[in-house]
N, C-alpha and C positions, 0 to 999 in steps of 0.2 A: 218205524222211526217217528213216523208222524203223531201217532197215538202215543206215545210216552210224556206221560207229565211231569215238568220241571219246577224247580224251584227257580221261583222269575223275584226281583224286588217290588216294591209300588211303584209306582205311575201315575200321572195325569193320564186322563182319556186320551185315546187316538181317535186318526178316524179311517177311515176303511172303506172296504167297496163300496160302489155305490147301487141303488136295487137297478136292476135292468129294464127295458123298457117289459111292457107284459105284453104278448102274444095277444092274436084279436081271435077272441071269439071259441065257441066248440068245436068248428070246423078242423083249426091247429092242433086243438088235444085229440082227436081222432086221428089227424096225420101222425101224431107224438104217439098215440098208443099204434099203430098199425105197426112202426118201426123196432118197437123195443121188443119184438118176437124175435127178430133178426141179430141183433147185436151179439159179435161172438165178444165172450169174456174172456178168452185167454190174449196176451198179448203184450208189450213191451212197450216203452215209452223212455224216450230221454228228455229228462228235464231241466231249466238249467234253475240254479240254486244264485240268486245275490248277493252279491259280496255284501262285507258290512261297510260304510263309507266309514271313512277316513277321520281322525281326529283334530278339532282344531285346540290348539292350545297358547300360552301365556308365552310369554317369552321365558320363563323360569321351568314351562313344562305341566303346567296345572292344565287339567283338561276344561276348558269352557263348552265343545260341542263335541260328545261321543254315543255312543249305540248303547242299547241293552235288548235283551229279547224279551220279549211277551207274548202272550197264549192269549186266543181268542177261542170263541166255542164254536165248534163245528160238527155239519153231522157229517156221518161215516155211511154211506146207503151200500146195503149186503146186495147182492143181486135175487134178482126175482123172477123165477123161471116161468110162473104168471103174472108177470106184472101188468098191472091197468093204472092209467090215471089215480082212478079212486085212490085205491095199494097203495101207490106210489104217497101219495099225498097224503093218506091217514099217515103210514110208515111217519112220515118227517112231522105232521104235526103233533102226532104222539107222543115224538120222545121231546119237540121244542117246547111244549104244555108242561112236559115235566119236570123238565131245567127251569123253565120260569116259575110252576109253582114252586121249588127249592129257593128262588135267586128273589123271588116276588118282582121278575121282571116281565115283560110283556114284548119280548122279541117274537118277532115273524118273517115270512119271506113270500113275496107272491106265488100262486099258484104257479104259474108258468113260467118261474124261475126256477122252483123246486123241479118242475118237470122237465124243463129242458136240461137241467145239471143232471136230471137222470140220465137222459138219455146219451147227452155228449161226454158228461167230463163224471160219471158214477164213483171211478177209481179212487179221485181226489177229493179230498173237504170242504165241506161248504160252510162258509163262515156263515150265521146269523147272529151272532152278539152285535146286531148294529143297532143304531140309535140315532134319525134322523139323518139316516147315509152315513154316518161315522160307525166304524171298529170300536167296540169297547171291549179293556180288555179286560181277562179275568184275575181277579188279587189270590192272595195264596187262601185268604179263607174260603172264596169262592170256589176254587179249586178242592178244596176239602170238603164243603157240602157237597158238589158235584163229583164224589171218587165213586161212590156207587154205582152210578149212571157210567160213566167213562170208563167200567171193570167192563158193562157190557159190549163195549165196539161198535156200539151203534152213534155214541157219539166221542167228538176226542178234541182233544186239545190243540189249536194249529198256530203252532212258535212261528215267531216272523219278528226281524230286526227294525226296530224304532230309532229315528234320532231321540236322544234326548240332550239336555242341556243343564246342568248339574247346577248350574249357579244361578240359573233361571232367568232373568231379566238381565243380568249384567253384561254389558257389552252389546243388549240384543242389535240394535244398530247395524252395526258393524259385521254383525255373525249372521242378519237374516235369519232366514228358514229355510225348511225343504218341505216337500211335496210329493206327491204320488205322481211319477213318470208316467201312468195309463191305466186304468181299470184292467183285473185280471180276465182274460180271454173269455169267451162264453160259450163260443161254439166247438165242435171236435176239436179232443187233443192233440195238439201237433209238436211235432220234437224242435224242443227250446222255449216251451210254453216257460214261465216263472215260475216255480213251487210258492211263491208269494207272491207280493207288491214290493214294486222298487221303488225307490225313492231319488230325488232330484235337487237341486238348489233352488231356491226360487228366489228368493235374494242376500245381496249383504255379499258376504264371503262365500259361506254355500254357493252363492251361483257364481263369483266370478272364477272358483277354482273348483266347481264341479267336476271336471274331467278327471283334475288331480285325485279327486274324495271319492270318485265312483268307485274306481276297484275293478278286479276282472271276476265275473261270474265265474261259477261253476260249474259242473253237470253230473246229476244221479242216473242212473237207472234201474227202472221199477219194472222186476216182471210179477205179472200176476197171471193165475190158472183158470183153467175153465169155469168155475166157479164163483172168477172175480176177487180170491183170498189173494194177497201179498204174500208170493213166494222169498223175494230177495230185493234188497237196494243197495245197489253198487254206487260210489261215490267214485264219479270216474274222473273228475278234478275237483279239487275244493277249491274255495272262491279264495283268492286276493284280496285283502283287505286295501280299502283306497288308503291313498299316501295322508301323512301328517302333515298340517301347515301351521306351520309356529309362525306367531305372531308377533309384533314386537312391542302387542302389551302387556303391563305389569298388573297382574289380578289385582293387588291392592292399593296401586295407585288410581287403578281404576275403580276399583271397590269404594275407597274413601270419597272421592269427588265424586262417583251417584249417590252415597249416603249425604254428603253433604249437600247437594241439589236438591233431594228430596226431602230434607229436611228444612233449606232456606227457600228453594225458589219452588214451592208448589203447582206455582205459575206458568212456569217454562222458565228452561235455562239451559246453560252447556258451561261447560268447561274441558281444554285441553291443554294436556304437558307432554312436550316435546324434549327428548334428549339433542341439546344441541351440538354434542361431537361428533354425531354421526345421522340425526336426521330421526329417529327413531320415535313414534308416537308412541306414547309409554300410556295415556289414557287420555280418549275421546267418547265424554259421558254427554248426555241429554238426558232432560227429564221434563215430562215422564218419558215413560217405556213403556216397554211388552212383557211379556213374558212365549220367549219362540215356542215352548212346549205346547203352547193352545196350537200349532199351526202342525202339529205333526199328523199325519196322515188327512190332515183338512181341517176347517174350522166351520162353527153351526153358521148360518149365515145373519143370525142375530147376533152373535159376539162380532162380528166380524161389520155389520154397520153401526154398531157399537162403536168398535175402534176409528172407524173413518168419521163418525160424524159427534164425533169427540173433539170440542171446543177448545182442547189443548195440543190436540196433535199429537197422542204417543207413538203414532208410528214413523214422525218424522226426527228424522236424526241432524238435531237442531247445532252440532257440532261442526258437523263439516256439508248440510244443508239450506240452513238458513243463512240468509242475507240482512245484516242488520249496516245503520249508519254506527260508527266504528268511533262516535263522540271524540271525546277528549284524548285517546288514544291514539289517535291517529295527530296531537301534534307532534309528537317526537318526531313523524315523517315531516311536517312542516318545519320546524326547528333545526333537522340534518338538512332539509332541502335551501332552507333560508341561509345558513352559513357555509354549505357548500359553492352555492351560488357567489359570495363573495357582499353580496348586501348589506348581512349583520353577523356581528363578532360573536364570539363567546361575552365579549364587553358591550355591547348594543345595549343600552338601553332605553325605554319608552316607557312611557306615563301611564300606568294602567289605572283609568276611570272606571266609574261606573257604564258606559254605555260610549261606543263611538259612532259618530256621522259619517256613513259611507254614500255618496250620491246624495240623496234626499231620503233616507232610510237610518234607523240608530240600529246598531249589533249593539245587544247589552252584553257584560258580564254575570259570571255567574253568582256576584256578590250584592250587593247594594249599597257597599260601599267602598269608597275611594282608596288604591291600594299602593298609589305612591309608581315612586320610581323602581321597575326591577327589569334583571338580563334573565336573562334566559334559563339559569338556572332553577332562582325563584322563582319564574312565570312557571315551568313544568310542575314544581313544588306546589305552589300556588293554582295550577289550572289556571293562567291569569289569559281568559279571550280575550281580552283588549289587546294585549300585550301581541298576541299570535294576529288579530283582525291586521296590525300596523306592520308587524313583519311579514306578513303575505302580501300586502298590497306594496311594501317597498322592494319584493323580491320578484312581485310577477308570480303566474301561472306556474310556467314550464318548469322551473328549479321543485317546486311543489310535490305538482304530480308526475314527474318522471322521476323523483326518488322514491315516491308510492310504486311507481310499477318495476321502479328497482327492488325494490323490496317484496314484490310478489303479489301486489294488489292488482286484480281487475283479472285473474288468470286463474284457470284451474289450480291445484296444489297436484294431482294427478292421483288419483287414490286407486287402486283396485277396487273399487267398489262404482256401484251406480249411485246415481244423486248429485255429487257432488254441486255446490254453487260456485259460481264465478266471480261475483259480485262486478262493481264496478266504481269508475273513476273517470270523472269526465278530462279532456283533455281538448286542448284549443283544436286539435284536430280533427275533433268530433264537431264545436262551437267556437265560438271566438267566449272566450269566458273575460265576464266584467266584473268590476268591483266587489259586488254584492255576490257574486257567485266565489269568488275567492274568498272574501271572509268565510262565507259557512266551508268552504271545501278547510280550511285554516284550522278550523275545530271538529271535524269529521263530521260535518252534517250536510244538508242537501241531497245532491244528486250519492255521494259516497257509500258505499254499500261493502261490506265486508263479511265472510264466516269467520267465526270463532278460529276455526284450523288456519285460517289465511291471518287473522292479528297475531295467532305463537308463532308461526312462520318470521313472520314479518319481526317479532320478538328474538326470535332467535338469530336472525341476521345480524340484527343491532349487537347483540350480546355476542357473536363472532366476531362483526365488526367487519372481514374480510370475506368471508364465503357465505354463502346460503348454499345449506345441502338438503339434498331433497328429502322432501319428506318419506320415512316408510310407515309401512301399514305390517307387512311382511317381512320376518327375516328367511324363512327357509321354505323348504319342500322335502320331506324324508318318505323311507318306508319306512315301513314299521320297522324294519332292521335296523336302522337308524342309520340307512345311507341317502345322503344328500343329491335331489334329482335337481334341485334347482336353490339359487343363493340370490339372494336382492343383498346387493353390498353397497353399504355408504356411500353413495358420490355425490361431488359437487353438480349444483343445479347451475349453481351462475356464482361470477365474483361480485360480490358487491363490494369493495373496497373504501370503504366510507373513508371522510378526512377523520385521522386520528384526534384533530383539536376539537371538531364539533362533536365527534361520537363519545371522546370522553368530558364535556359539557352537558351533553344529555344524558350519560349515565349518573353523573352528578347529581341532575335536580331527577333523576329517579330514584335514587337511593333517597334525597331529602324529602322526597314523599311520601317515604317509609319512615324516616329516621330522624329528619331532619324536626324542628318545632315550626309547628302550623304545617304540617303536611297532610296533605289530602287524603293518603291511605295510611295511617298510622297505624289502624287497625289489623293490617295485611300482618305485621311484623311477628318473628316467630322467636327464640330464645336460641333454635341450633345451627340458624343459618342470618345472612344477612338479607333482604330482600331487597330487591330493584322493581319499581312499579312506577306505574300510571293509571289513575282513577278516569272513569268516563262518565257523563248522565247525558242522555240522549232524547231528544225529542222522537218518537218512533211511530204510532198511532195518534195523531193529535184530532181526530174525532173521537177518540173513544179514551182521549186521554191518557195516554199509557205511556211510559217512558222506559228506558231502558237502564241499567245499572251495570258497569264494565269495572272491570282489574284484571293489569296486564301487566308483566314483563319479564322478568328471568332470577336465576340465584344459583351459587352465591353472588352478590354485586358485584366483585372485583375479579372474579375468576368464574363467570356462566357456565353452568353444565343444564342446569333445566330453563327452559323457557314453561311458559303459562300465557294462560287468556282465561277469562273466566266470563259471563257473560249473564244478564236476570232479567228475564220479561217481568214488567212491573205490573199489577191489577189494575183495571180503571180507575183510575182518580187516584191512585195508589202516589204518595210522592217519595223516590227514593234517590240515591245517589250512589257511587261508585266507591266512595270511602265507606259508605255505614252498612251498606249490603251486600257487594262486590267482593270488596276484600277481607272482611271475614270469613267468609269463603274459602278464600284461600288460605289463611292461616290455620283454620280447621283443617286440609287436606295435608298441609305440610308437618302440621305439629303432629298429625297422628298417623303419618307417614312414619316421622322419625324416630318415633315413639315404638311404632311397631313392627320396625323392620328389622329381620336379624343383624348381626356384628357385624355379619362378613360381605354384606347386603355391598356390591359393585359399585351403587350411585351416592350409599353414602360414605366409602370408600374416595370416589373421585372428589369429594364434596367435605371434605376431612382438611381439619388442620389450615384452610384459607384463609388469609386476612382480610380482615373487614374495611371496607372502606372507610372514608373521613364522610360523615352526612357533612354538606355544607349548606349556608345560607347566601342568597344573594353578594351579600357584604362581603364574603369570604376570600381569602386566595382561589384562583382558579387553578394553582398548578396541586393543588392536594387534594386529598378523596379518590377516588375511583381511576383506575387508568386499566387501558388494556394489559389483559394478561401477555408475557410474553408471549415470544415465537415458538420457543421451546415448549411452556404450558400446552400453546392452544396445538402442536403438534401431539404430545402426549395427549391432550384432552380429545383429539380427532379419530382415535385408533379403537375401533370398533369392539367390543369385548367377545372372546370365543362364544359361540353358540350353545346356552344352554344343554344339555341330556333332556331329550324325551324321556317322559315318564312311563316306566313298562308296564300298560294296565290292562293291554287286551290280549296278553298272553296265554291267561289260563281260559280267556272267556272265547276263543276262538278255539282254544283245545277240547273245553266242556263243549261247546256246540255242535263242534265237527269230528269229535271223536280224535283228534289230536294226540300221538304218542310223543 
């Protein structure tokens, strides 16, 4: 079984055993040769065989993390009725000389590995295709220059299941990696030894539902005759394949907004969109990234200080990791908190200057000049700080930031994954907060700290208006038969029941930020939907000069089914903003969302046939434009869609492998 050579596809390298320590001295090879006179060759052994782990896939069923097998080179040692050290050791270097002169590679194995695999474990293969401790494996042409060699039995080919990861970088985040569970055995064989390396989560998704993706091993059993030849192998249970965990993201929403990051924010960025009827991350990208295939079976240990001491961070997942101050974004929570309070109206209005006197300190705006009388609408339209610096200090702390922490600021979002940030929000509870700490908390700066996942959260509240449902990462758990072991189903996380006259004032001057003339994200705007937004620019590094560039909010305007955040680390000295970098961004991800989703596509199904708000301007009537969707809508819009079909792809591959009628 072991010697038959397969048709495998390509691969990135893996990596593989690692060499053993070496034996000391001549003393040990004379212990090694006095024993191998003794050793009987007939005898039996049960071994247990690895399942293949588990698929992770899209919410649609496309496979983001699945298996394939690949062949490593191994030798095959005949038994030696006189064997010696010497024997033994020519034997294995003669036929490794000969694979490398064909392959023009230069694999070896220390002496007293070669000899003690004699002595212990002879029956079974010993991989040497390594390379710096890593398994490399063998491609089909190498497999074809080496048939001649491998016709003899002396060496052969040894299949073993790899993660792979088919889309390569996308989603790496979130998907993690795996790893090798333990170095394969070294000393005598004992029944349950691995016929391979197993594999493990090590982060991301991989490790938090490792148990799920494991699988249940197998067991063969090998007898072999006095002679040491392979009489028979019984396959006395074939492995279980580990279960499916579907996800509840959308490969090409996710697709779109890493190409779009990678193409605007070089730098560092993230973006994610949330389905708000049910809570559902449909895409949470960072960039850069990885690619998880360097980590399968291990990584060199120069790639790997490579990736950490990388000035950009690709291995941190800057979506639902980093902690940034949350700018301009974060006034809509000042603006619901100020007129829930009962302070300032939808009709409030205040003198937005250039610059206001707090204490003996000026907060400027973000203009240089003078921009008149506006309410609240125009001020979100507008990003008018002056305007938010006089409605915070007329409102007080508390109205502020406890509709922040209604909305989900300063709390985990709760992911199945490790990492997550928490961010923060100061509160009189923590400090007595004055003047001057109110203004910046008024325009999300200061002490205020936010992830990416916690502003669409926060996003998508607004745009419900009534409930905040939790966030998933997860929809299901299957086998591969495609029965459900476990279900993450929609629920509400908390009411937040905003007042309907403020929620729809501030959906108002979000739509006029899109829509409306002289709006701050004009750019965000798309042609198949109407957008609801809020631009941010953020002080973030100011030793090194860096700022931040934000766009947030939901669509379509008058009837929310997706929330957004989107988020751009700017370059030193780099000067950007959240209309001219931000949300471009975002129009790029939605336009070629809508662009390339098929007809029958679910969210633009929900997202069909809406009417568009009225953009308003300050001057405007306040009872037209944008109002909550009804009761009946946001009920229909709450009802979770049936779960995807797995896609049936390791059907024939689990038949080919294991002989499967």
């Amino acid at each position: 079984m072991l010697a038959q050579a397969q048709e495998a596809p390509k691969a990135q390298p893996v990596s593989g055993a690692e060499s053993a320590p070496e034996l000391d001295g001549s003393k040990k090879k004379k212990d090694l040769a006095a024993t191998l006179s003794t050793q009987k060759e007939a005898r039996t052994m049960r071994l247990s065989i690895p399942a293949p782990r588990g698929v992770i896939v899209d919410r649609n069923g496309i496979a983001m993390a699945q298996n394939r097998v690949v062949f490593f080179l191994a030798l095959n040692f005949p038994f030696m009725s006189d064997a010696t050290p010497a024997k033994i050791l020519a034997f294995a270097k003669d036929k490794m000389d000969a694979a490398n002169q064909i392959l023009g590679k230069k694999w070896s194995l220390p002496d007293d590995k070669l000899l003690s695999h004699y002595e212990n474990r002879r029956w079974l293969p010993l991989v040497f295709s390594i390379e710096d401790g890593i398994n490399v494996e063998l491609s089909n042409e190498d497999q074809q220059k080496l048939k001649p060699l491998l016709e003899t039995g002396a060496l052969l080919l040894q299949p073993a299941y790899i993660r792979f990861y088919p889309k390569e970088d996308t989603a790496c985040h979130m998907l993690g990696w795996t790893g090798k569970t333990r170095r394969l055995p070294e000393g005598p064989i004992m029944d349950g030894d691995p016929l391979f390396e197993e594999m493990e989560g090590r982060q991301g998704l991989e490790l938090s539902f490792d148990a799920a993706l494991k699988g249940t091993p197998g067991e063969i059993n090998l007898l072999f005759d006095a002679d040491g030849h392979l009489l028979a192998d019984e396959v006395l249970r074939r492995p279980t394949p580990g279960r499916t965990v579907v996800t509840t993201l959308d490969y090409n929403l996710q697709r779109h907004a890493e190409n779009a990051l990678k193409k605007h924010a070089r730098n560092g960025g993230a973006m994610v969109i949330m389905d708000i009827r049910n809570g559902h991350i449909l895409a949470m990208a960072s960039n850069p990234g990885f690619n998880p295939n360097e980590f399968v079976f291990g990584i060199r240990e120069a790639r790997w200080a490579e990736l950490n001491q990388d000035l950009r961070a690709p291995l941190l997942g800057r979506a639902f990791s980093s902690e940034y101050p949350p700018a301009s974004t974060f006034k809509l929570v000042t603006a619901l908190g100020a007129m829930e309070s009962g302070k300032v109206t939808p009709q409030t209005s205040y003198y937005c200057g250039t610059s206001l006197l707090v204490g003996d300190r000026y907060f400027h705006n973000h203009t240089k000049n003078d921009e008149g009388e506006m309410n609240v609408i125009t001020a979100i339209k507008r990003s008018c700080n002056t305007w938010f610096y006089q409605a915070a200090l007329d409102t007080g702390a508390d109205p502020i930031t406890n509709m922040a922490l209604r909305l989900g600021f300063s709390e985990r979002v709760g992911l199945p994954i490790k990492g997550e940030g928490k961010g923060y929000v100061p509160t009189n509870a923590d400090h007595r907060i004055l003047g001057g700490e109110i203004a910046n908390i008024s325009i999300g700066q200061g002490m205020v700290l936010a992830t990416p996942l916690q502003v669409c959260q926060c996003m998508a509240a607004i745009g419900d208006g009534v409930v905040m449902r939790q966030p998933l990462l997860v929809k299901q758990v299957q086998t591969i038969g495609e029965v459900i072991v476990d279900a993450y189903e929609p629920k509400i996380r908390r009411q937040v029941n905003l007042n309907p006259i403020a929620r729809e004032a501030v959906v108002k001057g979000m739509v006029a930020v899109v829509s409306g003339d002289g709006g701050t994200g004009r750019a965000a705007g798309i042609k198949q939907a109407q957008i609801a937004g809020k631009t941010g620019t953020a002080q973030w590094k100011p030793a090194k000069e860096q700022n931040l560039a934000w766009f947030t909010g939901f669509l379509p305007a008058s009837q929310p089914v997706l929330a957004y955040s989107v988020v751009y680390e700017g370059r030193p000295g780099e000067r950007v903003s959240g209309g001219g970098i931000a949300a471009p961004i975002v129009n790029e991800v939605f336009t070629k969302y809508y662009e390339g989703a098929p007809a029958d596509d679910p969210l633009l199904a929900a997202m069909k046939d809406i009417p568009q708000a009225v953009a308003l301007d300050g001057e405007d009537e306040l009872d037209g434009g944008a109002s909550r969707p009804s009761t009946e809508t946001r009920k229909a819009q709450a009802r979770p869609e049936p779960p995807p079909p797995e896609k049936k792809t390791l059907g024939n591959f689990f038949r080919k492998l294991f002989r499967r009628n």
